[in-house]
C-alpha positions in Angstrom: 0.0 0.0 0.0 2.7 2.1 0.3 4.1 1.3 -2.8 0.8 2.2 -4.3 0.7 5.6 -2.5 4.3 6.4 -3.5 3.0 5.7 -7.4 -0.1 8.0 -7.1 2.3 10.8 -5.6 5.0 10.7 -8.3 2.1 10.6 -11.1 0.3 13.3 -9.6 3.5 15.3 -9.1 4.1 15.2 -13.2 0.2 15.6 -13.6 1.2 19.2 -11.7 4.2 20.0 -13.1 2.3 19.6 -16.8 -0.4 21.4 -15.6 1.6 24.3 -14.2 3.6 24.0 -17.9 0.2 24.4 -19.8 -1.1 27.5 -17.7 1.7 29.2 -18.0 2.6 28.5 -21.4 -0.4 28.7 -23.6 -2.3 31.6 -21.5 -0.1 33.9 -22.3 -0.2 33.2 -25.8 -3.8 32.9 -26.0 -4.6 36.2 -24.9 -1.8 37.7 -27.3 -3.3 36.5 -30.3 -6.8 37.8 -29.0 -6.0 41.7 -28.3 -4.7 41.9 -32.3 -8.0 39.6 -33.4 -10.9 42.4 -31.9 -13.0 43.4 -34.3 -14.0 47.4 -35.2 -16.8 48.6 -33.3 -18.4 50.1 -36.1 -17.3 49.4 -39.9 -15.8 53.0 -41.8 -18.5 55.3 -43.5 -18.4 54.9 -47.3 -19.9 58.5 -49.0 -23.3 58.3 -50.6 -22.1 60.2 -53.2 -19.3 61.2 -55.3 -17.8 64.6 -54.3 -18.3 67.1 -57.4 -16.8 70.1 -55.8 -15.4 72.9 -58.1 -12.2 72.1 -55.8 -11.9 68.2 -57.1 -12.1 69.6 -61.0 -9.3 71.4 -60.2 -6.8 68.5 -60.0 -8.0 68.0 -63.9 -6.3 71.5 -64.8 -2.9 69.9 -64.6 -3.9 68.0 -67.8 -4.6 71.3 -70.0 -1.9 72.5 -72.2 0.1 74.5 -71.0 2.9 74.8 -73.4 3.2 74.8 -77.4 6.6 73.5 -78.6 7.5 73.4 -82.0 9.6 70.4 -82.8 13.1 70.5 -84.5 11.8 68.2 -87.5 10.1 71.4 -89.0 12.0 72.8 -91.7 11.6 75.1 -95.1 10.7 72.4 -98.0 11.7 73.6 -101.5 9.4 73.5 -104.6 10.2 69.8 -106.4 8.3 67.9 -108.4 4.4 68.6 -108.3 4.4 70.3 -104.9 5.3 73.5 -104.0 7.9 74.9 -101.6 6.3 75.0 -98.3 7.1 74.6 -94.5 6.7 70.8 -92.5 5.7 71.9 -89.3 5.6 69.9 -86.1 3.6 71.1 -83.2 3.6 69.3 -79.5 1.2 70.6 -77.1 2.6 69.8 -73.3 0.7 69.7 -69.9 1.9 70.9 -66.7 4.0 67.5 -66.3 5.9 68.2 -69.2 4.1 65.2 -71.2 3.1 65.8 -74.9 -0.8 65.3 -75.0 -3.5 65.9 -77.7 -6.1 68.4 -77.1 -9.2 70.5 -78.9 -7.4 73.6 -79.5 -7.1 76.5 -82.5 -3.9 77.0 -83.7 -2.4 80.6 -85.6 0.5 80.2 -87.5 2.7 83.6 -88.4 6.4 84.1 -90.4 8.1 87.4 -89.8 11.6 88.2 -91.6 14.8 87.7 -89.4 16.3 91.1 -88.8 19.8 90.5 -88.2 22.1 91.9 -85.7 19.3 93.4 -84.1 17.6 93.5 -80.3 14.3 92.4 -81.8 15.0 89.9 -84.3 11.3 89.9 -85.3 10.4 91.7 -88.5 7.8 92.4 -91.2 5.5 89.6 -90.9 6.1 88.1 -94.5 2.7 85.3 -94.0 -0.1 84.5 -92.0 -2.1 81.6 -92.6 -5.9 81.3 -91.9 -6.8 79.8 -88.4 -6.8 75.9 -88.3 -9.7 74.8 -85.8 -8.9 71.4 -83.8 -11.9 71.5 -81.7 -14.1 68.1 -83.7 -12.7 65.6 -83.3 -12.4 64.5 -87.2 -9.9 67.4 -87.8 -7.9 66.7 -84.7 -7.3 63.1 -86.1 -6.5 64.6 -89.3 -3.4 66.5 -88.1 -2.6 64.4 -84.9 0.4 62.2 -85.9 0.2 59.7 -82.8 3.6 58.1 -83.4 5.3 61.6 -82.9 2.6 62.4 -80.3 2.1 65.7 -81.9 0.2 68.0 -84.5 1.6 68.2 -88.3 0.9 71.3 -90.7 1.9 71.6 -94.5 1.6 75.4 -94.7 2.4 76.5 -98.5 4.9 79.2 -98.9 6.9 80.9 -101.2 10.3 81.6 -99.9 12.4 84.7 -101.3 15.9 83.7 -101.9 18.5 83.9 -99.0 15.8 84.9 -96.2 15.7 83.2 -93.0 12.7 83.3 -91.1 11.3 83.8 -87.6 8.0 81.3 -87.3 5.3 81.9 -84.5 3.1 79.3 -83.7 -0.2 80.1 -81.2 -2.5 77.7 -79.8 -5.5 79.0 -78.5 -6.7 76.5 -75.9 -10.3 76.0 -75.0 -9.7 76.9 -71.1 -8.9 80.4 -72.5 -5.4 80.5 -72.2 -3.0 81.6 -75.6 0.1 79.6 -75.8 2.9 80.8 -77.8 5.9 79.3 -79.4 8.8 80.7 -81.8 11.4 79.1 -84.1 14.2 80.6 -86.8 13.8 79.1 -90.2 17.3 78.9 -91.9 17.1 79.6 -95.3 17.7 75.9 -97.8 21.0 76.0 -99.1 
């Protein structure tokens, strides 16, 4: 019997000990990984509606134009063959990032003389073409060359031997701002 008694002591010891283990052990863990578990006591407000503030159209104004470059491909094009001599002109309009973008627009095109050796090199304007209208979409196709991502012009002109030339582009955009652009036209040797 007191073999029996010593038995049930030792096992009930170890039945303790693992006990004791357990508690201490997986408690502390099970009340970690239920603080990070709780759930919100209310779920976030989604907005009935869309905001259509005159402040969130504003973010679209850095997508306007908002400068006219005109490309180094344009150039003075002789008289050959059936065609006349007249200038290639390539027009980019950029936005506010700098990124060349297509957009309804009217554009002016003006040539002066170049006036040498002079503080204004600007002078008689020798040709002004009629306006070219990009607002409909069909005409904006027609000019819009999308692997240059910019506008080209054939404007016919008749250049007077050994002039260079000053060429003004302006775009007229439909936010109401007038974007201008200049470029000298060597003469073709």
């Amino acid at each position: 019997m007191v073999h029996e008694n010593l038995c049930f002591n030792r096992e009930g010891k170890v039945k303790m000990k693992l006990a004791h283990v357990i508690v201490r052990v997986f408690v502390p863990v099970s009340l970690l990984m239920n603080v990070g578990c709780e759930l919100p006591a209310s779920p976030p407000a989604v907005p009935a509606e869309t905001n259509n503030h005159p402040d969130a159209s504003a973010s679209y104004a850095l997508y306007a134009p908002e400068k006219v470059d005109i490309m180094p491909l344009t150039e003075l094009v002789p008289a050959g063959g059936t065609q006349g001599a007249a200038i290639n002109l390539y027009v980019s309009l950029l936005d506010a990032f700098g990124s060349q973008m297509k957009s309804p627009a009217v554009f002016r095109f003006e040539l002066y003389e170049y006036v040498q050796r002079s503080a204004e090199p600007k002078g008689k304007r020798a040709v002004i073409w009629a306006d070219v209208d990009l607002a409909d979409p069909a005409s904006n196709n027609q000019y819009w060359r999308d692997f240059l991502r910019a506008y080209e012009f054939r404007l016919p002109f008749e250049q007077a031997g050994g002039q260079n030339y000053i060429l003004q582009v302006t775009c007229l955009c439909p936010n109401g701002s007038r974007l201008s652009s200049e470029l000298m036209l060597r003469r073709s040797e």
